[in-house]
C-alpha positions, 0 to 999 in steps of 0.5 A: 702457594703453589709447588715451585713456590715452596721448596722443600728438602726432595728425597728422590734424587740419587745424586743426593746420597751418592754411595747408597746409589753405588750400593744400589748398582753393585746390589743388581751385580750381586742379586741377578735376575732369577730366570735367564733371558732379556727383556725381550721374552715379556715381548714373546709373552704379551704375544702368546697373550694377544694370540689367545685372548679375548677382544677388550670389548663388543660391539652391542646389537641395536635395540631397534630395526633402525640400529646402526648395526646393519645385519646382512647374510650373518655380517656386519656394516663396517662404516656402522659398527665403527661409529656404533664404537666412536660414539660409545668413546665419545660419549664415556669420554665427555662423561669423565670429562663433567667429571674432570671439570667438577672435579677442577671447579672444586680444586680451583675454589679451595685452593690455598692460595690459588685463587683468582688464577682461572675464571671461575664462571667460565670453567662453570660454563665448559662443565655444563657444555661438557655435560650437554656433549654428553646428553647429545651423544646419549641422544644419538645412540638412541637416535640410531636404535642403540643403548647409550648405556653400553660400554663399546670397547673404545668406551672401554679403553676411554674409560681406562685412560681417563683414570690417571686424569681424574687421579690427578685432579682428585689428589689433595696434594695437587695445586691449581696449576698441576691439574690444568696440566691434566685438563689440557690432556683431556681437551687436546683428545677431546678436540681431535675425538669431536673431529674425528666424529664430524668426518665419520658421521658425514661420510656415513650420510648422517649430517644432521648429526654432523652439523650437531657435533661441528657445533660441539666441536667448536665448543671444544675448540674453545675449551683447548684455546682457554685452558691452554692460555690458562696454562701459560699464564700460570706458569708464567706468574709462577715464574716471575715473567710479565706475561 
């Protein structure tokens, strides 16, 4: 079954112990902060922090003549180190995502209870075009002389915000309906990142690479559409409502 289904006694609410919670407030009276000062000093802090610290990642050289780093008297092309970055994202981003949806396919199949509320053949599907998303832009990188290896700092931070989603999905506790939520978090990115894609590469003049990723993009839009549906549906079955 799923969660709503099965009430059970919830031991995190204050209002449900009242004078421990009184106690807990008056504790903050009677054991203050050891060092002076607001919140506002973890601010000044962070920004000591940003002035010294080093940048989250890199750019990587090309690996060929042809790279997208254009060098030029010491610099750099910006329009070609920014696609050099959004293609590093992209790419560690459809990889987590073959990893969500392997990931959901194997909760969606084992869930007590739960099956029949996704399409099976068709979340096999988005997995295998999430995986062909990622062998395009692996092609790409390689295409304009980069290592499609390399992590970019947009791969970096990509890489760290995908966490919690795969969190989710890959905890036992959680039903069928809690990890569409997740997925329906990846794919709202994921289509805004395939957009955002298509209008760089075009502008830069790369559009035999535009065309392949409003190709990939469409799909993607597909993905959104399904799951959202996916979503409602559930909730609604959950809630008794016909839908």
């Amino acid at each position: 079954m799923t969660a709503p289904a099965k009430p059970r006694m919830n031991l995190t609410g204050s209002k449900l112990h009242p004078d421990l919670t009184k106690e807990a407030v008056e504790a903050t009276r009677e054991f203050p902060p050891s060092s002076p000062g607001d919140e506002s000093r973890i601010v000044r802090v962070r920004a000591e922090y940003m002035a010294h610290g080093e940048p989250i990642g890199s750019i990587p050289l090309p690996l060929s003549p042809r790279g997208v780093v254009k060098a030029g008297k010491g610099s750099a092309d910006d329009g070609a180190l920014t696609l050099t970055d959004r293609l590093g994202e992209r790419l560690a981003f459809e990889r987590s995502g073959v990893r969500l949806y392997e990931a959901f396919l194997g909760k969606a199949v084992n869930a007590d209870g739960q099956h029949g509320l996704v399409d099976l053949d068709r979340v096999q599907h988005f997995l295998e075009e999430e995986h062909e998303h990622f062998q395009l832009l692996a092609q790409c990188v390689e295409q304009l002389g980069g290592d499609p290896t390399a992590v970019t700092p947009g791969a970096n931070v990509v890489a760290v915000q995908s966490i919690g989603l795969v969190q989710v999905m890959t905890d036992p506790r959680t039903t069928v309906d809690q990890c569409l939520c997740a997925l329906l978090t990846a794919e709202l990115v994921d289509k805004d990142g395939w957009e955002l894609l298509t209008a760089l590469t075009r502008g830069l003049g790369h559009n035999d690479m535009a065309r392949e990723f409003e190709h990939a993009l469409l799909q993607e839009s597909e993905h959104l559409t399904t799951v959202r549906e996916w979503v409602k549906s559930v909730a609604m079955k959950e809630a008794g409502i016909a839908s």
